[in-house]
N, C-alpha and C positions, 0 to 999 in steps of 0.2 A: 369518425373512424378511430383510428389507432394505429400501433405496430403493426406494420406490413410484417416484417419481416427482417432479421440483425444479423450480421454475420462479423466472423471471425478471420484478420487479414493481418498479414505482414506491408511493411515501408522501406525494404531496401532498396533507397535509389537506382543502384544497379539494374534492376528489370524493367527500369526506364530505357527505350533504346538510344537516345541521346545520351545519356549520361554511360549506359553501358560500353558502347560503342562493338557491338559484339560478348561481352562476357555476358548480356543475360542470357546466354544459349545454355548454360551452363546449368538454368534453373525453368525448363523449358516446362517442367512439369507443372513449377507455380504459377505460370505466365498462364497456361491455360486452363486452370483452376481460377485466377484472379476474373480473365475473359467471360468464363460461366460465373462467376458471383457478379460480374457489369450486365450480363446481358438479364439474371436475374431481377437485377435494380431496374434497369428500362422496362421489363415486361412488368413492373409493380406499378411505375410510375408513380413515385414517391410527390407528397410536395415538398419534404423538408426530407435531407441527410445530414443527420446527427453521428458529428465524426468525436469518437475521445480520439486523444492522441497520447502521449507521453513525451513529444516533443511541442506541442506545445506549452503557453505558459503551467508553470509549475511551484504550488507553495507547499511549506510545510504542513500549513494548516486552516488550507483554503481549497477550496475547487475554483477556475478563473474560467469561466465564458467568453469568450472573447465578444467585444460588445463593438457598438458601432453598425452603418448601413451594408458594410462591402467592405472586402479586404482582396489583397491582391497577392501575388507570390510566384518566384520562378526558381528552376533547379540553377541559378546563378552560380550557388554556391557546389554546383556538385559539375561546373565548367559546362553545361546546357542552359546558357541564357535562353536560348528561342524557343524554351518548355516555360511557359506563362500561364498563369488561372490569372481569372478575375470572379470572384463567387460573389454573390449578394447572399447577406444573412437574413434568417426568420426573426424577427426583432419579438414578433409577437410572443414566439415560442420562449425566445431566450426569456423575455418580463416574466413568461409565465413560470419559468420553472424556478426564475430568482425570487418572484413573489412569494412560491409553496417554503422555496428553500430560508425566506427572512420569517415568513409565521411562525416555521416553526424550528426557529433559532438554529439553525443548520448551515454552517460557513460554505457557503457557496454564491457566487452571483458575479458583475462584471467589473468586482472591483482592482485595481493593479494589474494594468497591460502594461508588461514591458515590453513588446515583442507586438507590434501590428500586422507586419506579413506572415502570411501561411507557412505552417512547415513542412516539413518531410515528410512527417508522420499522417497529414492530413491530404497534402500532394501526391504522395505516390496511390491512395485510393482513389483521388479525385481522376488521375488520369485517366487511370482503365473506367471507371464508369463514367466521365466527358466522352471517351469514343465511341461509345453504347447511347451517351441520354443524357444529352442537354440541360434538361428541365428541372425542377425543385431549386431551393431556397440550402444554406446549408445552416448548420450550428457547429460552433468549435470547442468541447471542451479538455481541458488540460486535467494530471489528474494531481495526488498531493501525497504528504507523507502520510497521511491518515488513516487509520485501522482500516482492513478489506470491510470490516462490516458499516461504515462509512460510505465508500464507493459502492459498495451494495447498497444503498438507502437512497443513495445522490440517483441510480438508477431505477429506481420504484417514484422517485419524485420527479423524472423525467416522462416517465410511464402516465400517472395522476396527470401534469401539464398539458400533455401530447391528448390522451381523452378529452381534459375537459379543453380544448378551443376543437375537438373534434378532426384533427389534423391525419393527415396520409403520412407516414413516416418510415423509413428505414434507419436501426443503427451501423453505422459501420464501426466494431472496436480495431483500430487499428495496432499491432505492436507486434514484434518481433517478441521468438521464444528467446530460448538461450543462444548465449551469446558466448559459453565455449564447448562446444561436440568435437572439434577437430583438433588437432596438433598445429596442424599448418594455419588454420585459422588467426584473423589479428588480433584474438585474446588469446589462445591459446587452447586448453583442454582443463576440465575438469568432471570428473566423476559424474557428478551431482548433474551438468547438463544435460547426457542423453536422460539420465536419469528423470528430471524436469519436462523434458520432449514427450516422454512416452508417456508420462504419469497426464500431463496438461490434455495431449490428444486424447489420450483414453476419458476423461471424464469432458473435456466436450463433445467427443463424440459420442456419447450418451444424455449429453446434454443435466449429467450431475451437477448443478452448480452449488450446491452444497457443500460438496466437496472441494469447492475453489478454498473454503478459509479453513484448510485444513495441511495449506502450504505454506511449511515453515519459516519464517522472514531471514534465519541464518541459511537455511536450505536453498531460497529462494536469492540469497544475494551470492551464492556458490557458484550456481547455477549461472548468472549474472542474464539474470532474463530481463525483457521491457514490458512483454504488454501485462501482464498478470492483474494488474489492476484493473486496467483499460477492459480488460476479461469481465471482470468482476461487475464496474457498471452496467456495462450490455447485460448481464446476469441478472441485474436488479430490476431491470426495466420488463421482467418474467415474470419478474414473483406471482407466486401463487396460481402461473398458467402451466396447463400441458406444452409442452415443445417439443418438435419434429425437428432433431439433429442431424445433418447431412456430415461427415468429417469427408473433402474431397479431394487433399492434398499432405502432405509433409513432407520435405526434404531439408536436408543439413549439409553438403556439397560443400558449401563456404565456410563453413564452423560455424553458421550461426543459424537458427533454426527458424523456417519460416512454414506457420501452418494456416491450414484453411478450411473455415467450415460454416454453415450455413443452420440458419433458426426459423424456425414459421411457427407459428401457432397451430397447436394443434387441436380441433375442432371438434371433431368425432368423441360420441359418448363411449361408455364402457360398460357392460353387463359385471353383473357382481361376481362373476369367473375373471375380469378384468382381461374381456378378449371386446377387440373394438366391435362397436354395436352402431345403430342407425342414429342419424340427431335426432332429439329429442326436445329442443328448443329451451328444454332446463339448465343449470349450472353445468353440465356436462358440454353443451354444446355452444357452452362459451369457454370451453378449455379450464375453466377452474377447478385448481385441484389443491386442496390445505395443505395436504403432505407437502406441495412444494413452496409454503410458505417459509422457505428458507432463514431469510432475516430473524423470524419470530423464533425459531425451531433453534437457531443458534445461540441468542441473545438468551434464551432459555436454557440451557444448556450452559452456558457460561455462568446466566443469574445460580445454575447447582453447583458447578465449579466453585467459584467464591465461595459462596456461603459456607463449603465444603472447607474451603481455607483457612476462614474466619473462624469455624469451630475447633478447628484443631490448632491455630497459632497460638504462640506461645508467652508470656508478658511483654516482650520485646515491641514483639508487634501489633500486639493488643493498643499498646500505649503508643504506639505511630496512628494506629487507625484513630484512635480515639483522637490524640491530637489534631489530626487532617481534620477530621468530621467537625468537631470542636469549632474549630477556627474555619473554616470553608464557612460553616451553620452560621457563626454568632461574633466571627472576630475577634475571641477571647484564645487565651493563652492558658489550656490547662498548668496545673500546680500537681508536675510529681510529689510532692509534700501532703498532696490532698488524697493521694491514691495509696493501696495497698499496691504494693510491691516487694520483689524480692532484694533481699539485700546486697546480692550482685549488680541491683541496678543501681543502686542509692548510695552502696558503701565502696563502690571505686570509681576510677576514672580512667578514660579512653576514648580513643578517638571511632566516631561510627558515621555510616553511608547509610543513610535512607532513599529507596529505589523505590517509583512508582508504575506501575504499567498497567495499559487501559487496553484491553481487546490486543493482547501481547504487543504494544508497540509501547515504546517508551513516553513514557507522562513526565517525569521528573526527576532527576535524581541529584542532592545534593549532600556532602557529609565534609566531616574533619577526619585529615590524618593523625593528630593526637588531639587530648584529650584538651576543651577550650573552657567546658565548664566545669562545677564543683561535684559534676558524678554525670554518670553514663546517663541517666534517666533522662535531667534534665539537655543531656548531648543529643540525645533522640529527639524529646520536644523541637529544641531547635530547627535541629535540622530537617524534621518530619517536615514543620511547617515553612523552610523555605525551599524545600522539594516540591512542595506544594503550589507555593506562589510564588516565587523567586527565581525559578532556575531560567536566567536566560532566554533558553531555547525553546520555549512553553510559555502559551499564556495561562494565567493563574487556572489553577479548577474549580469547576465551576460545581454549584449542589448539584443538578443534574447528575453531573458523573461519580459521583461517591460511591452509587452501588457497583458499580462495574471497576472498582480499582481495585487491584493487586499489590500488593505491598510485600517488602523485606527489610531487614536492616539486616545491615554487615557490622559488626562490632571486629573490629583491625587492632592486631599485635602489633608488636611493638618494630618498628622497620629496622633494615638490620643492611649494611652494605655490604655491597658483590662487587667482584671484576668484572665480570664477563655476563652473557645472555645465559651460556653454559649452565646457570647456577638459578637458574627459572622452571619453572615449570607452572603453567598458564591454566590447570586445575588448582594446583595447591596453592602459588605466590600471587598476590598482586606485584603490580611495581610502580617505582617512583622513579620517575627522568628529570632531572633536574639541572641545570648549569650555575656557575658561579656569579653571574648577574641575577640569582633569586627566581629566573623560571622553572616552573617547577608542570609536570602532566602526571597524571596517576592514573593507572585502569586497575578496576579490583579483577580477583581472579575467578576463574571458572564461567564466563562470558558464553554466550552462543554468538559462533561464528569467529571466534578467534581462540585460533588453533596449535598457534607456535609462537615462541616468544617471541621472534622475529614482530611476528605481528603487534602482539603485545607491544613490545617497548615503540613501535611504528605510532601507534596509537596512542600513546602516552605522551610521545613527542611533540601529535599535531596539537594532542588538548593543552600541551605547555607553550604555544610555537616556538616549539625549539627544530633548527634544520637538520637534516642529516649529515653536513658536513661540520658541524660546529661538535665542540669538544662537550661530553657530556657526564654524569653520576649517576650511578642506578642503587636502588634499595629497592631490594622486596620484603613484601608483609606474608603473613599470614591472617586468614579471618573467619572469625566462625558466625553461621549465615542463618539467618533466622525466617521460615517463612513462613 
C-alpha cells in the first residue's frame, strides 16, 4: 500500500474538554472539522499514524523520531491529568525511514531523546482520532532548523519507507498557524499574521505545495507561526502525486490561527484538454504528475539563482567562494598573493563579515570588527574559512553543499560612538554593545526581520550576554556589502 491519506491540523489544548473546561465552545467550528478529519482516519483504517509535531523533540540540524517500543503522555501539564495515551510505535517504519535517511547521508533518525513522553502537539490529534479508532501503530516526528527544502525531502523519504514495507498510513501534520491575528490575543497582533493565515489556507487549499518555500523566514517569524514546516514534510511525502485538497475549517477567535484541511491521492487520469477522464491503469492512474515534482523544480531553480550570483559577484566574493571551495575540496589555505586582485583588497586594511547561507537559512557567518590582518584580502580568507568550519552554531560544510551556497562579505567602517538608540538606523548602521568587563555583541545592518533599533541593539546584547538591566556602550558602523 501506501499513503491513505494526510491531513492538515492544529494542537491547542484548549479544545480538549478537560483542559478547556468550557472555552472550547468558543472554537466549535474546529472541533467539528477536527471530528470529520477522526472519523476520516477510522473509515481508512490506517496501520500506522505518522504525527510531525513542532513540539516534539527539536534540533537545529537534525530531524529526531522518537524511538523506542511505546511512549506514554497525559494533558498533566495543561491541569487534565485523567486525559492519558498510551501509543505503541511502528518500530519497523521508524528503521525504515532512518535507514533511507543514513544512505543517503540525510540527518535524520532516533538519535537524542530528550523528552520520552508525548506532546501537545502529537496529543491533541491523538485524542480526537482515539474517539473515532483505536487501531494503528503511531510515529513521532519532531521537526529542526533546517531549510523547508530539507523537511520537503525528510517527507518523500518517509513516502519511499511507507511503500517499500508496503504499509497503510496516514500523515497527520500537526501545527498551529499564526500566533498573532488578534489584539487581545497572548502574543498580541501583528500585520504579517492574518497576512500568513490567508496566504497558508489559500495554497493548501489548493494543494500548491510549492508554493510552501516561497514563505519568507523574516515574514514567517513575524507572523510567529508553528506548523509551517510540519506543512512542509506532509508536502514531501506528495511529491510528484496529483492530490485532492479539501480546506474544511479556519478560525482565529483566540489570536492564534488554527486551520484544517485534508489530502487523498488523486487517482483519476486527465485527457490532454486536462478535464478528468476514465482510469487508464498508466501513470495517470497512479496520480503521477512531474509538474509536481516540487523538490526538483525548486532545487532547480535555486541551482539558476546561484549560478545567476556567481556570475555577476564581484572580487570580494569571488575570493570567499574560492576560499570555502578551496579548503572544504582540499584543506588548503588559498594565497591572496597568488591571485589577481584589486588593489583595494591588498593595499588596505579592515575589518570584514563573511556570511553564508544555504536554501535562505543561515550556514555560517563569522568576521572582525577591525582589521586583524596585513590587508582586507587576506581578512576575507580568514574569515571565509571559519564561516565555513568554525562557527559554533553549524557543523563544518560539507562538498556536497558548495553548489547551493550563497555568499556576501560586509567590509565595516570604521565604528564611531553614540549616546543613544536615537542615532541608529537598522538599514544603514550596524552596532556594537559592549560593557566594561570586555563583553562585547555586534549585528551588522540591514538584516531581514529586524526592523528597529530597539531590536537591533536586543540582539546585539544577547550575542554579547550582556542583560538588559546592566550598564552598557553602543557604536555603530557603517558597511558596504558585497554579494
Amino acid at each position: 500500500m501506501s499513503i491513505l491519506a494526510s491531513f492538515m491540523v492544529p494542537h491547542p489544548p484548549l479544545i480538549v474538554p478537560a483542559v478547556g473546561r468550557g472555552g472550547e465552545k468558543q472554537v466549535e467550528k474546529t472541533i467539528r472539522s477536527y471530528e470529520k478529519v477522526a472519523e476520516e482516519i477510522a473509515a481508512l483504517s490506517p496501520e500506522t499514524i505518522v504525527i510531525t509535531s513542532p513540539h516534539s523533540v527539536i534540533y537545529s540540524d537534525y530531524f529526531h523520531i522518537s524511538p523506542g517500543k511505546h511512549a506514554k503522555g497525559s494533558f498533566a501539564g495543561f491541569r487534565a491529568p485523567e486525559v492519558k495515551f498510551s501509543e505503541d510505535y511502528d518500530e519497523d517504519l521508524v528503521d525504515k525511514i532512518s535507514e533511507i535517511a543514513y544512505h543517503e547521508d540525510f540527518p535524520c533518525g532516533t538519535l537524542g531523546e530528550e523528552e520520552k513522553d508525548l506532546d501537545h502537539g502529537t496529543m491533541v490529534p491523538l485524542w480526537f482520532i482515539r474517539n473515532k479508532y483505536k487501531g494503528g501503530k503511531i510515529v513521532r516526528i519532531g521537526l529542526s532548523g533546517l531549510p523547508l527544502t530539507d523537511h520537503y525531502k525528510l517527507g518523500t523519504i518517509i513516502s519511499r519507507a511507507v511503500n517499500a514495507l508496503d504499509r497503510r498510513v496516514v500523515i497527520v501534520a500537526s501545527g498551529d498557524l499564526s500566533h498573532k491575528l488578534q489584539d487581545y490575543g497572548p502574543y498580541g497582533f501583528s500585520p504579517e499574521g492574518p497576512k500568513y493565515d490567508e496566504r497558508i489556507m489559500d495554497v493548501m487549499g489548493r494543494a500548491s505545495f510549492g508554493e510552501l518555500f516561497d514563505f519568507d523566514e523574516a515574514f514567517c517569524d513575524k507572523a510567529a507561526e508553528c506548523g509551517h514546516r510540519s506543512f512542509v514534510i506532509m508536502a514531501g511525502a506528495w511529491d510528484g502525486k496529483r492530490v485532492r485538497a479539501t480546506a474544511f475549517s479556519h478560525e482565529d477567535v483566540t489570536g492564534v490561527g488554527y486551520g484544517i484541511c485534508s489530502f487523498y491521492p488523486e487517482t483519476e487520469g486527465k485527457d490532454n484538454a486536462g478535464a478528468t477522464g476514465e482510469k487508464d491503469g498508466g501513470e495517470n492512474a497512479a496520480g503521477i504528475d512531474p509538474e509536481r515534482k516540487f523538490l526538483a523544480i525548486r532545487l532547480k531553480q535555486k541551482e539558476k539563482e546561484i549560478e545567476e550570483q556567481i556570475n555577476s559577484s564581484d572580487a570580494y566574493v569571488r575570493l570567499a567562494r574560492k576560499t570555502i571551495e578551496t579548503y572544504i575540496r582540499t584543506g588548503e589555505k588559498i594565497r591572496p598573493a597568488d591571485l589577481d586582485l584589486p588593489e583595494e583588497m591588498t593595499g588596505r586594511r579592515a575589518g570584514a563579515f563573511v556570511s553564508i547561507h544555504k536554501q535562505g537559512m543561515l550556514r555560517g557567518c563569522i568576521g572582525t570588527i577591525g582589521p586583524t590582518m596585513k590587508n582586507l584580502a587576506m581578512e576575507i580568507v580568514t574569515n571565509a574559512i571559519s564561516a565555513s568550519t568554525r562557527d559554533p552554531r553549524f557543523d563544518p560544510i560539507k562538498e556536497s553543499e558548495l553548489p547551493w551556497l550563497e555568499i556576501n562579505v560586509d567590509v565595516l567602517g570604521e565604528p564611531e560612538d553614540i549616546d543613544s538608540m536615537d542615532q541608529l538606523d537598522v538599514k544603514r548602521y550596524g552596532v556594537i554593545v559592549s560593557t566594561r568587563d570586555g563583553r562585547r555583541g555586534l549585528l551588522l545592518p540591514d538584516l531581514d526581520g529586524v526592523d528597529t533599533p530597539e531590536e537591533q541593539v536586543a540582539i546585539a546584547m544577547r550575542k554579547g550576554g550582556i542583560q538588559s538591566h546592566e550598564k552598557y556602550f553602543l557604536k555603530r558602523f557603517e558597511v558596504v556589502r558585497h554579494v
